[in-house]
C-alpha positions in Angstrom: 31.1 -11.3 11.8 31.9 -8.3 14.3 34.7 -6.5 13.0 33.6 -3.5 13.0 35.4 -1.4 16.4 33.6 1.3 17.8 34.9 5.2 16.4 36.8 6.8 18.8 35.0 10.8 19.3 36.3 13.3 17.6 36.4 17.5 18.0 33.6 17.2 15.4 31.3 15.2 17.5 27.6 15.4 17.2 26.6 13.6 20.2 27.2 15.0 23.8 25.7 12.9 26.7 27.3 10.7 29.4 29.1 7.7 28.1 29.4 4.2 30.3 31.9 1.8 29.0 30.5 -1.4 29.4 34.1 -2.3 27.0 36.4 -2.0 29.9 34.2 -4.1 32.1 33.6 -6.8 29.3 37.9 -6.8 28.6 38.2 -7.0 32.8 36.0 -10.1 32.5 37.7 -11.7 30.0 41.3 -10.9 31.5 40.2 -12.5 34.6 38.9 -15.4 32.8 35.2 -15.1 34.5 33.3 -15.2 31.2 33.3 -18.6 29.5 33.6 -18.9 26.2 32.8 -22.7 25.0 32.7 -23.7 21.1 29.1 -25.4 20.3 27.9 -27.2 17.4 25.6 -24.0 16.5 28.8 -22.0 16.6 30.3 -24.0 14.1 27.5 -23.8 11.8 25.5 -26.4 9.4 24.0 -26.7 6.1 21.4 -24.3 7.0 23.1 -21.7 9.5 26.1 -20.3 8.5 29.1 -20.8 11.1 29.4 -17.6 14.2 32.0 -15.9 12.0 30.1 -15.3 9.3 26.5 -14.4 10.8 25.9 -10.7 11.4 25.9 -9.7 15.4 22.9 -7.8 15.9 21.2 -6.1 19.2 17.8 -4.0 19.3 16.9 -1.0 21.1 12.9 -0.2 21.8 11.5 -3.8 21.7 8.1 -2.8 22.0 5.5 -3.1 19.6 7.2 -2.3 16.2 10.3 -3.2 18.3 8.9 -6.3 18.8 8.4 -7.1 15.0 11.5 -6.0 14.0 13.2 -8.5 16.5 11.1 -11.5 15.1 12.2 -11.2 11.8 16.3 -10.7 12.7 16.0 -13.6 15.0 14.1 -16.0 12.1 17.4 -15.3 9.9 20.1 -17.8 9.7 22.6 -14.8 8.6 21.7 -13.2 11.7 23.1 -13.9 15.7 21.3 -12.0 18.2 22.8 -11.4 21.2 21.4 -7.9 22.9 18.2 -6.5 23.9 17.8 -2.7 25.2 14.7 -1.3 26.4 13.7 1.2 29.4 10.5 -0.9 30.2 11.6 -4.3 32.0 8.5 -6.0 31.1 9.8 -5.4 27.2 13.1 -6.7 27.8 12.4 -9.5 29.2 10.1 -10.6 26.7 12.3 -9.3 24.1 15.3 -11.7 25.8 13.0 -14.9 25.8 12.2 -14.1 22.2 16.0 -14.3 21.3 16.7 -17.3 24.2 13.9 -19.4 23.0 15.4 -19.2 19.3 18.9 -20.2 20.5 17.9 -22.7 23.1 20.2 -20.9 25.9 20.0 -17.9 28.3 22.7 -15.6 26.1 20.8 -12.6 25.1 21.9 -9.8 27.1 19.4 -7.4 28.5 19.8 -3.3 29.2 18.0 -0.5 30.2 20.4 2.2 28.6 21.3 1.7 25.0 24.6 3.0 25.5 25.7 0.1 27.4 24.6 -2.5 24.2 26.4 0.3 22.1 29.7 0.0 23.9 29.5 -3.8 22.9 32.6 -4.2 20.4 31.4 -7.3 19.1 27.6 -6.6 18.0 27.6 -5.1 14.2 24.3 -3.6 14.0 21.5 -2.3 15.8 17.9 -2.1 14.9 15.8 0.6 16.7 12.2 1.4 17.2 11.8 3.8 19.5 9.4 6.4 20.2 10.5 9.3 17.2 12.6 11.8 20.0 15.2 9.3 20.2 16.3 8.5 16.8 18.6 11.3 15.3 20.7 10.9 19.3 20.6 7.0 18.9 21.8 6.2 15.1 24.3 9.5 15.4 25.4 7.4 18.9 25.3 3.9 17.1 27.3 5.6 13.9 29.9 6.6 16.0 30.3 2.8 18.1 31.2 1.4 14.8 27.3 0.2 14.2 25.0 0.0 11.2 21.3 1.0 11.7 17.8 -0.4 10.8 16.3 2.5 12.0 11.8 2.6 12.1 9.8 5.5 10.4 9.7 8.2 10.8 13.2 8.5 10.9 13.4 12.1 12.0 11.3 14.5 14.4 12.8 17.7 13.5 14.4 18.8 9.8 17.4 19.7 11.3 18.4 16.1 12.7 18.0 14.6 8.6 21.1 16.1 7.3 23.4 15.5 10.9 22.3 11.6 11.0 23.1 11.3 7.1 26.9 13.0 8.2 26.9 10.7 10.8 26.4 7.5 8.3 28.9 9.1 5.6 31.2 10.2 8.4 31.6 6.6 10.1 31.1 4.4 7.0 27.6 3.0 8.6 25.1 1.5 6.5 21.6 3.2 7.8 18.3 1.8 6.5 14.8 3.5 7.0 11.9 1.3 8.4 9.4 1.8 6.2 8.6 -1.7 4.4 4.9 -0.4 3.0 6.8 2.0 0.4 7.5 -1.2 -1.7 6.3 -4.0 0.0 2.2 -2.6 0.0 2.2 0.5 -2.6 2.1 -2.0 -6.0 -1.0 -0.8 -7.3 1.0 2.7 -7.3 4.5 2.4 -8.4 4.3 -0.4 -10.6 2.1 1.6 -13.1 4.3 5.1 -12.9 7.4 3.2 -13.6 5.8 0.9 -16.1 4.6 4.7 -18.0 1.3 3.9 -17.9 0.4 6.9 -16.0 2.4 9.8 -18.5 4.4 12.5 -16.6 3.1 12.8 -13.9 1.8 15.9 -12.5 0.4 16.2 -8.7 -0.1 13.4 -6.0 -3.0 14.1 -3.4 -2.3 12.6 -0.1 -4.5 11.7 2.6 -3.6 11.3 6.1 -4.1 13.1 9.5 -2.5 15.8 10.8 0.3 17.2 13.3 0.8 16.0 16.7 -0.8 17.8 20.1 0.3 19.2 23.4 -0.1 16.7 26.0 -2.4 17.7 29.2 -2.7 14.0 31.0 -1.6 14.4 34.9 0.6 12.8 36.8 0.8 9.5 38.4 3.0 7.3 40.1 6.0 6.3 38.1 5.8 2.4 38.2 8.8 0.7 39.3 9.5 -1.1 35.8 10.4 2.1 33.7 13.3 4.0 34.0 11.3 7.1 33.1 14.3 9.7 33.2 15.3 8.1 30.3 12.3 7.4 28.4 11.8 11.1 28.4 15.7 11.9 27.3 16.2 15.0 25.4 12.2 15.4 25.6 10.7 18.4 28.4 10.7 16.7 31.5 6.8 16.2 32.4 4.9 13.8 34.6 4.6 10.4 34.6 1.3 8.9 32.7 0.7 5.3 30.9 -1.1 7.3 28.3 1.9 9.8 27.3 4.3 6.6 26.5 2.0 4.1 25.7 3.2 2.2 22.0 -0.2 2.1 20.4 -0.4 3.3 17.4 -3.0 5.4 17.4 -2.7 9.3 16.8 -5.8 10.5 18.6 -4.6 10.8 21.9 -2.8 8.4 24.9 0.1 6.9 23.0 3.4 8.6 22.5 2.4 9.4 18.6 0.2 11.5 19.8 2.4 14.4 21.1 4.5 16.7 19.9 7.3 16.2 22.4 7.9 12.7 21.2 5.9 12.2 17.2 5.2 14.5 14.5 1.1 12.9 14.9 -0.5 10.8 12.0 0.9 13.6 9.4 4.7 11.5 10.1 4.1 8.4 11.4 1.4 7.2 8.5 2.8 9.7 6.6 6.1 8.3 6.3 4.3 5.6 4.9 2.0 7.7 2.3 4.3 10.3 1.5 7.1 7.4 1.0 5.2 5.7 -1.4 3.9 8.6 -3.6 7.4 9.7 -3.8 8.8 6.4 -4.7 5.8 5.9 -7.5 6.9 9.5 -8.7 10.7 9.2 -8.7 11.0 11.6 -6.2 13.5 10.1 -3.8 16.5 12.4 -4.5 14.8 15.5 -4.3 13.1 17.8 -1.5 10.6 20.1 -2.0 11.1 23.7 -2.8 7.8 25.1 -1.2 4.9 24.5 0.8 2.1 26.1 0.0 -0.8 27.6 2.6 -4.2 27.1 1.3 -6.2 28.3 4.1 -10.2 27.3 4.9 -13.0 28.3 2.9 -14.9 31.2 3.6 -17.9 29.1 3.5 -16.6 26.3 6.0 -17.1 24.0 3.5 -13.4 23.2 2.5 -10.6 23.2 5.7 -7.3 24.2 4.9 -4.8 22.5 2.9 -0.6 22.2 1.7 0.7 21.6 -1.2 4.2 21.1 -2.0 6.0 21.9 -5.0 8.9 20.1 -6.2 11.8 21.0 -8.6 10.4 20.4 -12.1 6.7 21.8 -11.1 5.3 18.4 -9.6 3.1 19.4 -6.6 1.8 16.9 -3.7 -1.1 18.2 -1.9 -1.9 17.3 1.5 -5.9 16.5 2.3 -6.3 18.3 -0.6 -11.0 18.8 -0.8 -11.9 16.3 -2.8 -14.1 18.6 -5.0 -10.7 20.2 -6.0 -9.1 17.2 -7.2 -8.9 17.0 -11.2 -11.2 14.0 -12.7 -9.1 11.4 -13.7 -8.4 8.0 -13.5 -5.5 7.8 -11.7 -4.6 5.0 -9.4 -5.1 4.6 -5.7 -3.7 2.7 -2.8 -6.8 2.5 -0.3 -8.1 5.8 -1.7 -4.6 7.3 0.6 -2.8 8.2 -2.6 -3.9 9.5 -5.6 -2.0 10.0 -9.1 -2.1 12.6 -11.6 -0.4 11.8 -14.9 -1.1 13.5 -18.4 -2.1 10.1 -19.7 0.7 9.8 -22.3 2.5 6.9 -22.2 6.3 6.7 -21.4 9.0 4.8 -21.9 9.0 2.4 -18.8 12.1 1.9 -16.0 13.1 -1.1 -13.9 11.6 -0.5 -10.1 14.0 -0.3 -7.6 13.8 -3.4 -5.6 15.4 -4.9 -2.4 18.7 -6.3 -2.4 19.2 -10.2 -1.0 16.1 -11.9 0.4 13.6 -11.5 3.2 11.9 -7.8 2.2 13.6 -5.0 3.9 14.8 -6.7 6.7 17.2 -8.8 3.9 18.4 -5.6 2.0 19.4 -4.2 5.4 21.4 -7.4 6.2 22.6 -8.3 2.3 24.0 -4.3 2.7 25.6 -4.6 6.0 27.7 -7.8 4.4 28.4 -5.8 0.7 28.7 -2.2 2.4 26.0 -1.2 -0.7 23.8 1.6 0.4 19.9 0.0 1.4 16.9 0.5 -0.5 15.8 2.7 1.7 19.0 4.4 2.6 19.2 7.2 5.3 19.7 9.8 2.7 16.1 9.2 0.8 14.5 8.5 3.7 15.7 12.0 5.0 14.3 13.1 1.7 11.0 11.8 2.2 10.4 13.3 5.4 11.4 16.5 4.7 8.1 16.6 3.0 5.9 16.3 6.0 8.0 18.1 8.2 7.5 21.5 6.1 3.8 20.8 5.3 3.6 20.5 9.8 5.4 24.0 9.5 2.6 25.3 6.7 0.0 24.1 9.3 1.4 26.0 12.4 3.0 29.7 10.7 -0.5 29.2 8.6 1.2 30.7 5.3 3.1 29.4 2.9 6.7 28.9 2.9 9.9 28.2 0.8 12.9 25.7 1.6 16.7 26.0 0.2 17.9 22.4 0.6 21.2 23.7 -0.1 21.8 25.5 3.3 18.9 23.6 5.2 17.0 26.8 5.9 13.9 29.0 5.0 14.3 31.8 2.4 14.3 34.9 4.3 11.9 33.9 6.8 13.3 33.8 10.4 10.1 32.7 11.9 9.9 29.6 10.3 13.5 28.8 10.4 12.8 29.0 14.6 10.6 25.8 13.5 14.2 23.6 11.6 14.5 22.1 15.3 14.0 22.1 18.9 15.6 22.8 21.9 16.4 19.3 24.1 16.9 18.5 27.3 20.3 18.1 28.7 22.9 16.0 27.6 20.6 15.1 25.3 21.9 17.5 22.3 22.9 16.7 18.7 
């Protein structure tokens, strides 16, 4: 189905960075008649895989972990032909181009180390990427531009600034860009079924609990192994040593994995609370909006309470952050794994139809059924920007230590220089958006 050319740059570009045009070398090949190209019975399609021109071309980038997952499920779909593999780890792309070989029965699935090279593909459609957070905004602006629609994993951004530039990016080039984060509907039932059903009232705060920021890393060097191109792992992050523990995938928060540190993950407080904060805004009908404040509540005198955030929303609803649970109304509420709670006045309303995926197959079938129709996802680029925003200033909260207030018109802090340092981060070079 690739029909879809890449966008030639423009003076308004957003991405700066070498570019390698794997295009020229592809059309070179083909002029000289040195790649094959042979008509199978797969190709042609049967009664349960649709024929080549009408399955969706698709290529990953990160196939670790998460990476991993979100290959498996593209590669199980009929809709879908996977041709491309990027990853700066060999070990990962070779296991990710078995996982796509095996499925096909051939030895097709191309492999890279730099995801420009899949991006210069003309023939791939869309791109799913999972990796570590630093990259995102650079790769789905870059993808946006080469013609490509993005699955992109949570947390979608690192900084607020990158939110609005990878939405432009999306309207700009006509891409269809989907957040990762399946748990929002897929896991969060026993929450947003009952708020949209009324049951809860109007609803009036949402206590979430979840860690906190991410933390310097401090782990010394070692020898850079010779199956990581760690140059570019590192890409628009500071430059520091080589150590398993500072790019490991795990996904723990506590130390020795990438989600660890602030150079590469906003910590627990965006990676699980992408998740938390995504669903208590969903159960709340919250996805349009941002917050208009966050709100410093700073440590008991006592020691017995540490300090807290809340947010305030347009229309007075609040969402408090590890809120003491001493301070939280009684009520019934409801709960998802005590990680969410509900405050409603307990006055029934009238109920609303959920928001639900499009085609079939859970977010990974909206993401395809919207790349076909051109329909904006579920969990389009613009909510999830949304979402995030929320984290992102209660992180902000944490560090100045006093409260704050957000325009979401201009993307700034009202009046408050200091924290508008904090919007985004410098990057290493030619690493800039």
């Amino acid at each position: 189905m690739a029909q879809h050319g890449s966008v030639p740059p423009s003076s308004g570009s957003i991405l700066v960075g070498p570019r390698r045009s794997r295009r020229r070398f592809l059309q070179s090949a083909l002029a000289a008649g040195t790649v094959p190209y042979v008509i199978t019975s797969r190709a042609l399609g049967d009664g349960v895989t649709p024929p080549a021109s009408d399955r969706i071309v698709i290529g990953g980038i990160g196939i670790g972990n998460m990476g991993s997952g979100d290959q498996g499920a593209f590669v199980g779909r009929p809709d879908v032909q996977y041709v491309a593999v990027c990853d700066v780890r060999r070990t990962f792309r070779e296991k990710g181009k078995e996982r796509a070989d095996q499925k096909y029965g051939n030895t097709d699935c191309a492999a890279y180390v730099d995801f420009r090279d899949l991006l210069a593909r003309d023939d791939i459609d869309a791109v799913h990427i999972a990796t570590p957070d630093h990259w995102h905004a650079i790769m789905t602006i870059a993808a946006c531009r080469a013609g490509k629609d993005v699955y992109l994993q949570k947390p979608e951004t690192l900084t607020l600034r990158e939110g609005p530039l990878m939405i432009a990016a999306a309207r700009r080039y006509g891409r269809v860009v989907s957040g990762g984060s399946q748990r929002v509907l897929d896991d969060y039932h026993d929450i947003v079924d009952p708020c949209w059903a009324g049951e809860i009232g109007a609803i009036r705060a949402l206590d979430i609990s979840v860690g906190g920021p991410s933390q310097a890393c401090y782990l010394p060097a070692q020898e850079t192994p010779s199956d990581i191109d760690w140059d570019l792992w590192l890409g628009p992050a500071p430059w520091e040593p080589y150590h398993p523990g500072r790019c490991d995938g795990n996904f723990g928060t506590g130390g020795n994995s990438w989600r660890s540190y602030v150079d590469y993950s906003g910590g627990s407080l965006t990676d699980w609370g992408a998740h938390h904060f995504g669903g208590a805004i969903f159960a709340a009908d919250l996805r349009d909006l941002q917050p208009e404040a966050a709100i410093y509540h700073p440590a008991s005198t006592d020691g017995r309470d540490a300090a807290y955030v809340s947010l305030r929303y347009p229309g007075g609803v609040e969402i408090h952050h590890n809120r003491p649970q001493h301070l939280r109304p009684e009520r019934p509420g409801v709960a998802h794994g005590g990680a969410i709670q509900i405050e409603g006045d307990g006055r029934p309303r009238a109920p609303k139809p959920v928001p639900v995926y499009r085609g079939t197959g859970g977010i990974y079938g909206d993401f395809i059924e919207c790349v076909k129709t051109r329909q904006r996802p579920f969990r389009d680029i613009e909510l999830a920007v949304n979402t995030m925003t929320a984290p992102h200033l209660v992180a902000i909260a944490y560090r100045l230590q006093r409260s704050i207030t957000w325009d979401r018109a201009t993307q700034r802090f009202r009046d408050d220089e200091q924290a508008n340092r904090l919007v985004d981060r410098a990057r290493r070079e030619p690493w800039m958006v």
